[in-house]
Each structure stands twice: as structure tokens, then as C-alpha cells.
C-alpha positions as CSV (number, residue, x, y, z in Angstrom):
1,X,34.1,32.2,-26.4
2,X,36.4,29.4,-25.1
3,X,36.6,26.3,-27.6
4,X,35.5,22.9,-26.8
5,X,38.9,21.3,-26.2
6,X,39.2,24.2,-23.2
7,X,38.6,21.8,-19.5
8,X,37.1,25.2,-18.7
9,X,34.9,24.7,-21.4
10,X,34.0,21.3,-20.7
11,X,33.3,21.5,-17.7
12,X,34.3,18.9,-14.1
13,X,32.4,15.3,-15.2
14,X,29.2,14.3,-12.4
15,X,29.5,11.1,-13.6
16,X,33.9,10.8,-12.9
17,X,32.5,13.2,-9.3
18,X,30.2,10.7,-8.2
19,X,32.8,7.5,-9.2
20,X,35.9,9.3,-7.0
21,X,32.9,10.4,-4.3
22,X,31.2,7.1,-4.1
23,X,34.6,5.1,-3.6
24,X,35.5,7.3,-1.0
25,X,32.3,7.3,1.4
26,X,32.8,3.4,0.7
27,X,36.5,3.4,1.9
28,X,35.7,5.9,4.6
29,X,32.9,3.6,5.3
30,X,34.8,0.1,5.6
31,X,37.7,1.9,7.6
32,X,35.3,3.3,9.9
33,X,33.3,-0.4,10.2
34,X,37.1,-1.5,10.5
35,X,37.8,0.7,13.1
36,X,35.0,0.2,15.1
37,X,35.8,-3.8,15.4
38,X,38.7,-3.0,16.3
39,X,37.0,-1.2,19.0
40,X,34.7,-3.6,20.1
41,X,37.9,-5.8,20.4
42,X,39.1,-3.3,22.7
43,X,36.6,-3.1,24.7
44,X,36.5,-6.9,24.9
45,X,39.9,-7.2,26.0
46,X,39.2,-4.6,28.6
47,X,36.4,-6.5,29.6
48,X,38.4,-9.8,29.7
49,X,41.3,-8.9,31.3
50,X,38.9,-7.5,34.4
51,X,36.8,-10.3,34.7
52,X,39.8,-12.6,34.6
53,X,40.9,-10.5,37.8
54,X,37.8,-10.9,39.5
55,X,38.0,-14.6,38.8
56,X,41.7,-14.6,40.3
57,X,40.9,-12.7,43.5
58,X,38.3,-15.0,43.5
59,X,40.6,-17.9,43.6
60,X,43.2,-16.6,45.9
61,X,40.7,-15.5,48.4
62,X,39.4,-19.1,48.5
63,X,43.0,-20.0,49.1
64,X,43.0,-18.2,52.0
65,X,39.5,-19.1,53.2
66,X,40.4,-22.9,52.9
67,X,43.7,-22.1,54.9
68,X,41.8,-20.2,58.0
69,X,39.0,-23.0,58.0
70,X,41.6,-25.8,58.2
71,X,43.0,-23.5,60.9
72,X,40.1,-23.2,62.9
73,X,39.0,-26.8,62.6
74,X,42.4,-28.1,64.3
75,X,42.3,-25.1,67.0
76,X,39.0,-26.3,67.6
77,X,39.9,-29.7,68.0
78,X,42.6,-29.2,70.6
79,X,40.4,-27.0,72.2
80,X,37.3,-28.8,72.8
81,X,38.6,-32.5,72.1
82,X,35.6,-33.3,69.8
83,X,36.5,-35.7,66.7
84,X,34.1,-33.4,64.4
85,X,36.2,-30.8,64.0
86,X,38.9,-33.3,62.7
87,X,36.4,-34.8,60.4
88,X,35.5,-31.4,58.9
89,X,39.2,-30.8,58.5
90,X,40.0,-34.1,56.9
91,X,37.0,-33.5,54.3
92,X,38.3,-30.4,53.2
93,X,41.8,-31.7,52.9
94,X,40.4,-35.0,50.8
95,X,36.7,-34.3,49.7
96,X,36.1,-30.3,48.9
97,X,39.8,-29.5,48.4
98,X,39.4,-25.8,47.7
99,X,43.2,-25.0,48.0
100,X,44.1,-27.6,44.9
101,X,41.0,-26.4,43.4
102,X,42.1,-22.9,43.4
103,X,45.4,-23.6,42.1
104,X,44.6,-24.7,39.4
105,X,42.0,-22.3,38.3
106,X,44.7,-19.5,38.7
107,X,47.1,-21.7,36.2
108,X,45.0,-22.0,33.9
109,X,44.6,-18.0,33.6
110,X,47.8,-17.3,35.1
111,X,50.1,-19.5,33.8
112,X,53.8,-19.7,34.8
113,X,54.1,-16.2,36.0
114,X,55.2,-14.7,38.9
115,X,51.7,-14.3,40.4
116,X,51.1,-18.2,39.9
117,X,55.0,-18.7,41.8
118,X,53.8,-16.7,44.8
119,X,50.9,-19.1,44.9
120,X,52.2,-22.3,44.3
121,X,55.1,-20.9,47.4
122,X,52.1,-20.4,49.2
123,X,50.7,-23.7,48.9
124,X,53.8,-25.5,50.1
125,X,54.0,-23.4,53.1
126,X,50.6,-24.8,53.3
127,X,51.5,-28.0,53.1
128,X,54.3,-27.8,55.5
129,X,51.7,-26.3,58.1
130,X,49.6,-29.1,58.2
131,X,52.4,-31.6,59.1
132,X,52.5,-29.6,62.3
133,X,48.7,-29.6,62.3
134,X,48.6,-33.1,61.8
135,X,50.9,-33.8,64.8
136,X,49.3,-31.2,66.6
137,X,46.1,-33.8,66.3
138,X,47.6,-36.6,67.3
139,X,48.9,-35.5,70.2
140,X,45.8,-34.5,71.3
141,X,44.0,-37.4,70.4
142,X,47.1,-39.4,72.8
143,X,46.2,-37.1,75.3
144,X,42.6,-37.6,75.3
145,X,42.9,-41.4,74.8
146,X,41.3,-41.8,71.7
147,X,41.8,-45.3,69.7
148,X,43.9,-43.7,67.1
149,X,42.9,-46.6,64.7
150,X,39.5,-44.6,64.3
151,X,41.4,-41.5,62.4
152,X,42.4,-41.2,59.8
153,X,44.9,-42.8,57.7
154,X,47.0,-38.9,57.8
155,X,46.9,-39.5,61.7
156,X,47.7,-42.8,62.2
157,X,50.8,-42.2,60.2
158,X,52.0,-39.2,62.4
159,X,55.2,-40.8,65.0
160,X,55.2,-39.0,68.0
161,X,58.8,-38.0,69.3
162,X,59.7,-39.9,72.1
163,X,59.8,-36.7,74.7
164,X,55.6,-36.3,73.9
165,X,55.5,-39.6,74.8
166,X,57.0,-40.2,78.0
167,X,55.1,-36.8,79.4
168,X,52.0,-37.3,80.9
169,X,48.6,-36.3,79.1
170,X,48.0,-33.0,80.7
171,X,51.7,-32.0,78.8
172,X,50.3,-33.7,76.0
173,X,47.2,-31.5,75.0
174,X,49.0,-28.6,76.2
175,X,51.6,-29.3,74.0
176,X,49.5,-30.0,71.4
177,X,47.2,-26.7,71.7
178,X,50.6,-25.1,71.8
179,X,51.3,-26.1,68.4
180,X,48.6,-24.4,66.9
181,X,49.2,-21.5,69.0
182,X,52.4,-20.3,69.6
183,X,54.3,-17.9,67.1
184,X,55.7,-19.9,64.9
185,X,52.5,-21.5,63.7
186,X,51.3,-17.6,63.7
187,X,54.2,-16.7,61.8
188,X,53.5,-19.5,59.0
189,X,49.9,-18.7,59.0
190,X,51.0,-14.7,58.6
191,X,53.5,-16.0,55.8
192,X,50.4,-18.0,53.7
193,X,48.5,-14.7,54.2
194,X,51.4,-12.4,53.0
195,X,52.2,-14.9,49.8
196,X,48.4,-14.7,49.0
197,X,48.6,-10.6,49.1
198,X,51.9,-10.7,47.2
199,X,50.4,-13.1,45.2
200,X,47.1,-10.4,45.0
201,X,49.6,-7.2,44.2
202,X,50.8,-9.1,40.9
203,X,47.7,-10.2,39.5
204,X,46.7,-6.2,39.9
205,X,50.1,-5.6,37.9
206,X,49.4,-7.5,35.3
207,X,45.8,-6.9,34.8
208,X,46.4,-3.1,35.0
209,X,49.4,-3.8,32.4
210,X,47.1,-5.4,30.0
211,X,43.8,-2.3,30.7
212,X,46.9,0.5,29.8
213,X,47.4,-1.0,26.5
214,X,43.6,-2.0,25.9
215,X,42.8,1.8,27.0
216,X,45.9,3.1,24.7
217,X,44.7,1.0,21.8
218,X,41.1,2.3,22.4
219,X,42.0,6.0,22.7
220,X,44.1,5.6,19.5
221,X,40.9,4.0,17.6
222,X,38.5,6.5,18.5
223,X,40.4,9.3,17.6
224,X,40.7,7.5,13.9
225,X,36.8,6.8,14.5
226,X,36.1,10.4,15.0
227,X,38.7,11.2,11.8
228,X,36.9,8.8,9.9
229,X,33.5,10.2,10.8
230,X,34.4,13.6,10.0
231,X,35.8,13.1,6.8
232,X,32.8,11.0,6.0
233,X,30.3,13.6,7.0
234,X,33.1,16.1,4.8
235,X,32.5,13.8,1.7
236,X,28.9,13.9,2.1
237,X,28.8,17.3,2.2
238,X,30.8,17.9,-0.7
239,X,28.5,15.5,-3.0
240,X,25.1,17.4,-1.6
241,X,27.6,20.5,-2.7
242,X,28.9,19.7,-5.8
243,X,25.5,18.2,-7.3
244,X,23.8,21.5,-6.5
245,X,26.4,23.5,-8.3
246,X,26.9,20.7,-11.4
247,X,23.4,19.3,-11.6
248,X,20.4,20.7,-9.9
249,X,20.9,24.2,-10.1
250,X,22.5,24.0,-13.9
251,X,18.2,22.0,-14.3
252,X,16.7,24.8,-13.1
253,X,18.6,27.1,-15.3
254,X,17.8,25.5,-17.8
255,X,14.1,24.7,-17.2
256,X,13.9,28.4,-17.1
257,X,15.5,29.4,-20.5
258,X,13.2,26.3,-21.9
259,X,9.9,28.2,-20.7
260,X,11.1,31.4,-21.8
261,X,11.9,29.7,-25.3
262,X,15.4,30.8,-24.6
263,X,19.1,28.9,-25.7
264,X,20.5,27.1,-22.5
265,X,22.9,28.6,-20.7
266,X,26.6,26.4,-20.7
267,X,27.2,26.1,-17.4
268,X,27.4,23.0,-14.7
269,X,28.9,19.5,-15.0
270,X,30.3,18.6,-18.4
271,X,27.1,16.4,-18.8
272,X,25.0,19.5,-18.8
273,X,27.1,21.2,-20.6
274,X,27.0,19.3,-23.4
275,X,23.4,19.1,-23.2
276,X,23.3,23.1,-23.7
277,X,25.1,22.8,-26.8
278,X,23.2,19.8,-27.9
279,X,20.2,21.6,-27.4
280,X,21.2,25.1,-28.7
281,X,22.5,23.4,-31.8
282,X,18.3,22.2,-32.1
283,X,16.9,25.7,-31.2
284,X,19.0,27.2,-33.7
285,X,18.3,24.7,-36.0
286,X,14.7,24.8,-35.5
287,X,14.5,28.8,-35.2
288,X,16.1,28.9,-38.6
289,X,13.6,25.9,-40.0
290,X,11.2,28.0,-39.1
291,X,12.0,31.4,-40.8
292,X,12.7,28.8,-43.4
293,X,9.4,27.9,-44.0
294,X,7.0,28.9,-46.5
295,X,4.2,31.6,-45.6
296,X,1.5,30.2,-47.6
297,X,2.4,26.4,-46.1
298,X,2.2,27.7,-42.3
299,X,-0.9,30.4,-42.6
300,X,-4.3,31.2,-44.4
301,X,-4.3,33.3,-47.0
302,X,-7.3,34.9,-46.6
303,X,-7.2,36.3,-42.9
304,X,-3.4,35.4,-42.5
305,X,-3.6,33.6,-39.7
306,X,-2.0,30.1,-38.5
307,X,-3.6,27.3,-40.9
308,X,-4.3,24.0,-40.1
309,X,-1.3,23.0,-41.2
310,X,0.9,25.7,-38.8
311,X,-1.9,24.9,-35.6
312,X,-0.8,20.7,-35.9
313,X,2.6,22.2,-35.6
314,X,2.1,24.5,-32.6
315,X,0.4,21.7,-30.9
316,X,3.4,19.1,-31.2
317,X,6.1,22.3,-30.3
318,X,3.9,24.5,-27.9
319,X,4.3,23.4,-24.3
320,X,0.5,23.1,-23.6
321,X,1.0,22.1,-20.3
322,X,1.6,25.9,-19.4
323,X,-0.8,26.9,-22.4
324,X,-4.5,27.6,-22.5
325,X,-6.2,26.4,-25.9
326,X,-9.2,28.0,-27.1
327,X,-11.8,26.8,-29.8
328,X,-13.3,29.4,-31.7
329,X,-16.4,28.8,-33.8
330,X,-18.8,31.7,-35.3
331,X,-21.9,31.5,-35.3
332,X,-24.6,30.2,-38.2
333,X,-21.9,31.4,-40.6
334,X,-23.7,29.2,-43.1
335,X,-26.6,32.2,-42.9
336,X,-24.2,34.9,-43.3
337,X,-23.2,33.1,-46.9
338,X,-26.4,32.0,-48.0
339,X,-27.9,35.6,-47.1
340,X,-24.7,38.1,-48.0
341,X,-22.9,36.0,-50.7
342,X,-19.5,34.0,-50.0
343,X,-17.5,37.5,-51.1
344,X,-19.0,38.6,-48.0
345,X,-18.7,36.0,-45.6
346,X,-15.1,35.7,-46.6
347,X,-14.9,39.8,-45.6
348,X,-16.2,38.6,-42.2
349,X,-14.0,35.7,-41.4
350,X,-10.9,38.9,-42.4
351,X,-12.8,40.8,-39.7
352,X,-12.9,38.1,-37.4
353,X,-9.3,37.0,-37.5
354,X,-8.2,41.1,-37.6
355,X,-10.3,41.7,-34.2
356,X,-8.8,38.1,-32.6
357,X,-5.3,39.4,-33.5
358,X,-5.9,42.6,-32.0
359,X,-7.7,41.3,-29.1
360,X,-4.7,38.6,-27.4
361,X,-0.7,39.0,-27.2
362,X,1.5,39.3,-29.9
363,X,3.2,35.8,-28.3
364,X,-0.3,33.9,-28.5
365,X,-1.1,32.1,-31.3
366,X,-4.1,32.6,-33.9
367,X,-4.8,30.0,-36.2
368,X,-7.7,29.7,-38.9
369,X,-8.8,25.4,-38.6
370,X,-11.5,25.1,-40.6
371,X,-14.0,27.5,-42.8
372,X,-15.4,28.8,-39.7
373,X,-13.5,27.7,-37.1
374,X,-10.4,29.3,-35.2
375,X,-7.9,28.8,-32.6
376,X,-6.1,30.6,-30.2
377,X,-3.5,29.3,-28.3
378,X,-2.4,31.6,-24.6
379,X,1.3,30.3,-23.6
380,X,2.1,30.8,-20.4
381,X,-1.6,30.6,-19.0
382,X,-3.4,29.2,-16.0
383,X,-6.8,29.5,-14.4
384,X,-6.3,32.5,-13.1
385,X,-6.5,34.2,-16.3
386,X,-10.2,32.9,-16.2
387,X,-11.5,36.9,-15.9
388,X,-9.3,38.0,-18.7
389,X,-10.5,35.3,-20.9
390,X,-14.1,36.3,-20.7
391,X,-13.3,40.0,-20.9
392,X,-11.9,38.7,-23.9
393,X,-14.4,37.2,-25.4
394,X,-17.1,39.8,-24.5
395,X,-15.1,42.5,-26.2
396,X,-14.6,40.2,-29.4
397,X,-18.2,39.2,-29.4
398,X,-19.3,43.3,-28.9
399,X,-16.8,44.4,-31.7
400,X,-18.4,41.8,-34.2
401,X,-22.0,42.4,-33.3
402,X,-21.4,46.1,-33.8
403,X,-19.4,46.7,-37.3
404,X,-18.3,50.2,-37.8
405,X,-18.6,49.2,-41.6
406,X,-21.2,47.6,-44.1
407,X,-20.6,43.9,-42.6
408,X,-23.3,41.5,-40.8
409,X,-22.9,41.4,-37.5
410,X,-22.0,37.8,-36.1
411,X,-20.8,36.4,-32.6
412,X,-18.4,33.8,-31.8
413,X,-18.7,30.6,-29.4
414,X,-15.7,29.9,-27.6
415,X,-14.4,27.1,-25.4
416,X,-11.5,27.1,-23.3
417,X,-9.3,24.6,-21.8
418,X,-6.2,24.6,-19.7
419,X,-3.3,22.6,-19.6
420,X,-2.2,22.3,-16.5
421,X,-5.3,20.7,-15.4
422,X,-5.4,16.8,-15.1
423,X,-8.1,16.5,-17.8
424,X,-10.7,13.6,-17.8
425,X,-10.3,12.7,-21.4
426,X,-6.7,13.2,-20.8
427,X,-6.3,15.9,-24.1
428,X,-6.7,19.2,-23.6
429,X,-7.8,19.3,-27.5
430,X,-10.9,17.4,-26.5
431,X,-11.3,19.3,-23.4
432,X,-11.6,22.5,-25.4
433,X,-13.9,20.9,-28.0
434,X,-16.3,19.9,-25.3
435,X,-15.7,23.0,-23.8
436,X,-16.9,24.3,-27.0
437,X,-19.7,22.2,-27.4
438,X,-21.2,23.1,-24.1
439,X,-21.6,26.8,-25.2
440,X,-22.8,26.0,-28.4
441,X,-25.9,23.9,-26.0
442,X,-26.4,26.9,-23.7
443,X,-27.3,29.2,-26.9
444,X,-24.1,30.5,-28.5
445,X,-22.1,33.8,-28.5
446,X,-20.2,33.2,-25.1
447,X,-17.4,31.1,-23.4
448,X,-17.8,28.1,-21.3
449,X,-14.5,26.5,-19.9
450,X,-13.9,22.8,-19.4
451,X,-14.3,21.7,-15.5
């Protein structure tokens, strides 16, 4: 046998397992709640960076709407000669201003960056077309006679070259639709467009820049999410694991050697282990106290049987929860001495306790409690040893009522209870007694169990 100071011997500590095992499913657990933050700031920056585009296109493609309606506004005017189409244009050069409005929506997200500089190139090509468009009106509005101090201010500014002036109005308004139509205004207008899908092809750079490193970072922190996981389910495991080995099934062990009035087995966590030798230590101890004990302190010296003495022991020591106690009374003993002599109602109560011995287990208990009273205690018994009981008692009961020798005959009352029930008067000492007391009602010399 190992010694104590042997780590074999003493066994891996539950209470140092579940310390080491509890920090780790906690720092497993605040990586993995790390980790998935991180995540869901992943997943916003995806999200971000996506709407952002959205909201850019958004504002480039007004750019370019604002440009085409200004467009068709003035080619409408020099068409058709009617001043509403100049006012539309003039209120979304001055009033809705969706060009400047877009500009600086994309600034804001974009900033100074090459996107924004295609833009903002855009916007003075813009710029530069509507000082043609804004001749291109004025001209018109020569050729159609129109009091020019009705336009406005952006009109009455434009100078006329002296050539447009001196030609006649025809030449004027074809002139002027020529302004708006020939290739070089289709060549600016093509230019705007081109800037706006340059301007389109880096804001889908940069965006898709940003969504590779999001997606990067992502694919990095899920795969530490699904480590973390797996080491947490892994540390789970091992707890459910080791407890079985170091606690529960070292309990059961034990709980079995217990019942079997056994010494514990050393095995399990140190805990347990210590436990077993704790309790061996007692068992020994208490085995040996026993043996120690004197015969005539424990048992009756008359029918050497248990005394009263030895039964209060067995109750405090006998696990009656498992047990079934039995109450044994004989009957109108008082006639057997006052008709045979006490000589030979002591010769009886020998009789009695020889036939009890004979009749239960040698690991039962038979105890004398009184002058006439007995006890027998049946470890390891339930209800379903109700049948052998009252076999029991009928053979007792026929053996006394039929001596083979000069004796009285005399029966026995007995009442029976079991500890395993949940008992009403919550002892099953009482239960027994009223057990007891219920045969003695119903006429003696039988056995009556308490329900």
C-alpha cells in the first residue's frame, strides 16, 4: 500500500479541477463574447461601407440627372422658344441645386480622394457648359425678340459677340440651337458623363477595398469563434468527465460499501479519498469498540439476546431506512407465571428467544426489551418481504403453541413496520408499536403491519 505523501495516493484535488476548469470556460467564455463583438463590428463595417456606396451612386447619379435636365431645358428652349423652360432651368441652377447638393454629400463620405477629384473635375466642366448654355439662351431670346430685361440676371449679363449681332435673327436662333447641338457641346456633355463613371469605377475601388479587409477580418474571427467554441464545448466535456470519475462514481462506490457495512474503497478525487480513510479509520474504530464491549452490558442474560441497552444502540447505528422493525409481545405471559411459576415462565421466554433466533437471518437482529417483549430488526428489508414475514410469524407462533417438551404453549403478537415508508408519525418505532397494538385489538397471536 502506497503511503499518504504518494500524489498517487492522494489523489488529483475536485476542488483545484473545478478552480483551473471554471477559469477556463470563463476565459474561453469572455474571448468568445470578445470575439463575437468583434464580429458584429465586422459585419457593421461591411454593412457601412455598402450603404455608404449606395448613398454615393446615389449622389453621382443625381449629378448626372441635374446635368441632363439642365440639358434638356435649354434644348427645349431653343427649340420651342417658350420662356418656361428657361425658368425651370434657372430654378435648378438657383433654387433645387442638385449638382452642389450632390457635391457635397460625396465630400462628406468621400473626402479628398480621387473619386471626390473626378467629381469636383466634373463639376467645372459643368460649369464651363453652362456659359455656352447661357449664351446659347440669349441668343435665342435676341432672335425671338424678347425684352432681355425680363431674364434673368445670368442672361442679362451674357455679351453677345459682335458677328451674332450684325446677322439677322433667322442666323441667330440657328446659331443658338447650334450651340446646344453640335459636337462639341456633345463632346462636353459625353466628358461630364465619362467623369461621373470614372468618378463611379473609384467609389467601387474603394468600397470593395474596404469589404476585402471587413470579409478578411471576419473570416479570421470566425475561425477563432469556432476555436473558441470548440475548446469550450472540450472543457465542458472534460468537467462532466472528470466529476464522474472523481466524484459521482467514487459516491456510489461508496454508498454501496456503506449498505454492505463495508470499509470505503480509496479511490476518486483527493476529497474522497480522504473521506475513505476518514471513515475507515471510524469503522475500524467502531468494529473494534464493539468486540470491545462487554457481553452482559449489550445482551440478556437469560435468553442471550440483544437487551435494551444493545437494541437503543442498534436503533441509533442500524440504517432503518432499509430495515424493517418488528415488535414482539407474547401473549398473557402474566398467566403463564401466575399458573406455572416464574422458573417456568423464564424457561419460556429461553424458548421464545431460541425459536426467534432460529427463525430470521444470522444478520438480523434479536433483542429482549422488556420482560415479555422482544424485537427483531430485518436490514436490508422492504415490503416485498411482506409474505416472508407472515410465514414467519406463523411458523414461530405454531412452534410455541406446540412444545415438543413439558412447557405451556404460548403465541406471540407481532407488529411490523418498514422504513422506507414515509410514516405518519414520522418514527418507524411508533409505527411498529401501533402496528403492534392493532393485533393485540383484533385478538392476538398474529402480525398486523403498519399502513
Amino acid at each position: 500500500m502506497q503511503g499518504s505523501g504518494d500524489p498517487k495516493s492522494r489523489g488529483l484535488s475536485l476542488g483545484k479541477l473545478n478552480y483551473v476548469m471554471a477559469f477556463l470556460a470563463l476565459l474561453l467564455s469572455l474571448l468568445l463574447l470578445f470575439a463575437t463583438y468583434r464580429t458584429s463590428g465586422g459585419y457593421a463595417v461591411m454593412r457601412e461601407s455598402t450603404e455608404s456606396y449606395i448613398k454615393w451612386q446615389q449622389s453621382a447619379y443625381k449629378m448626372q440627372i441635374a446635368s441632363d435636365y439642365l440639358t434638356d431645358q435649354v434644348r427645349s428652349f431653343v427649340m420651342t422658344g417658350k420662356r418656361v423652360y428657361v425658368n425651370n432651368y434657372f430654378k435648378e441652377v438657383n433654387v433645387t441645386r442638385r449638382r452642389e447638393t450632390a457635391l457635397a454629400e460625396l465630400r462628406g463620405g468621400l473626402g479628398e480622394t480621387e473619386a471626390y477629384q473626378n467629381l469636383k473635375s466634373v463639376m467645372l466642366k459643368s460649369k464651363a457648359l453652362e456659359e455656352r448654355e447661357h449664351y446659347a439662351i440669349r441668343l435665342m431670346a435676341a432672335a425671338l425678340g424678347f425684352d432681355i430685361s425680363t431674364f434673368p440676371p445670368e442672361i442679362q449679363a451674357v455679351q453677345l459677340s459682335e458677328k451674332d449681332l450684325t446677322v439677322s435673327r433667322d442666323k441667330q436662333a440657328e446659331r443658338a440651337r447650334s450651340m446646344v447641338l453640335d459636337s462639341v457641346y456633345v463632346q462636353i456633355k459625353s466628358d461630364i458623363s465619362t467623369g461621373i463613371q470614372d468618378c463611379f469605377s473609384e467609389m467601387i475601388k474603394e468600397t470593395e477595398a474596404k469589404q476585402s479587409v471587413a470579409a478578411n477580418d471576419l473570416q479570421d474571427l470566425l475561425s477563432k469563434q469556432r476555436w473558441l467554441i470548440v475548446s469550450l464545448i472540450s472543457i465542458v466535456f472534460i468537467i462532466v468527465l472528470m466529476t464522474s470519475l472523481l466524484a459521482i462514481n467514487p459516491l456510489l462506490q461508496s454508498v454501496k460499501h456503506i449498505r454492505s457495512e463495508q470499509s470505503l474503497p480509496i479511490m476518486g478525487a483527493s476529497e474522497f479519498r480522504f473521506l475513505a480513510k476518514t471513515y475507515n479509520l471510524m469503522y475500524e474504530a467502531s468494529r473494534q469498540k464493539k468486540e470491545a464491549l462487554a457481553y452482559e452490558a449489550t445482551h440478556d442474560k437469560l435468553t442471550g439476546l440483544y437487551n435494551r441497552s444493545g437494541y437503543d444502540f442498534l436503533l441509533q447505528n442500524v440504517d432503518l431506512d432499509t430495515s424493517a422493525l418488528l415488535f414482539i409481545d407474547v401473549d398473557k405471559f402474566k398467566d403463564v407465571n401466575d399458573t406455572y411459576g416464574h422458573d417456568t415462565g423464564d424457561r419460556v421466554l429461553s424458548r421464545i428467544a431460541q425459536v426467534l433466533k432460529e427463525s430470521f437471518r444470522s444478520g438480523d437482529y434479536i433483542c429482549r426489551i422488556g420482560g415479555d417483549e422482544f424485537a427483531a430488526i430485518m436490514v436490508r428489508s422492504g415490503p416485498q418481504f411482506k409474505e416472508l414475514i407472515e410465514g414467519k410469524v406463523t411458523r414461530i407462533n405454531d412452534r410455541l403453541q406446540h412444545p415438543d417438551n413439558d412447557l405451556p404453549p404460548v403465541s406471540v403478537s407481532v407488529g411490523v413496520a418498514f422504513g422506507e415508508h414515509t410514516h405518519t408519525s414520522g418514527s418507524i418505532v411508533k409505527d411498529a408499536d401501533l402496528a403492534l397494538y392493532k393485533v393485540k385489538e383484533n385478538g392476538r397471536c398474529g402480525c398486523q403491519f403498519y399502513e
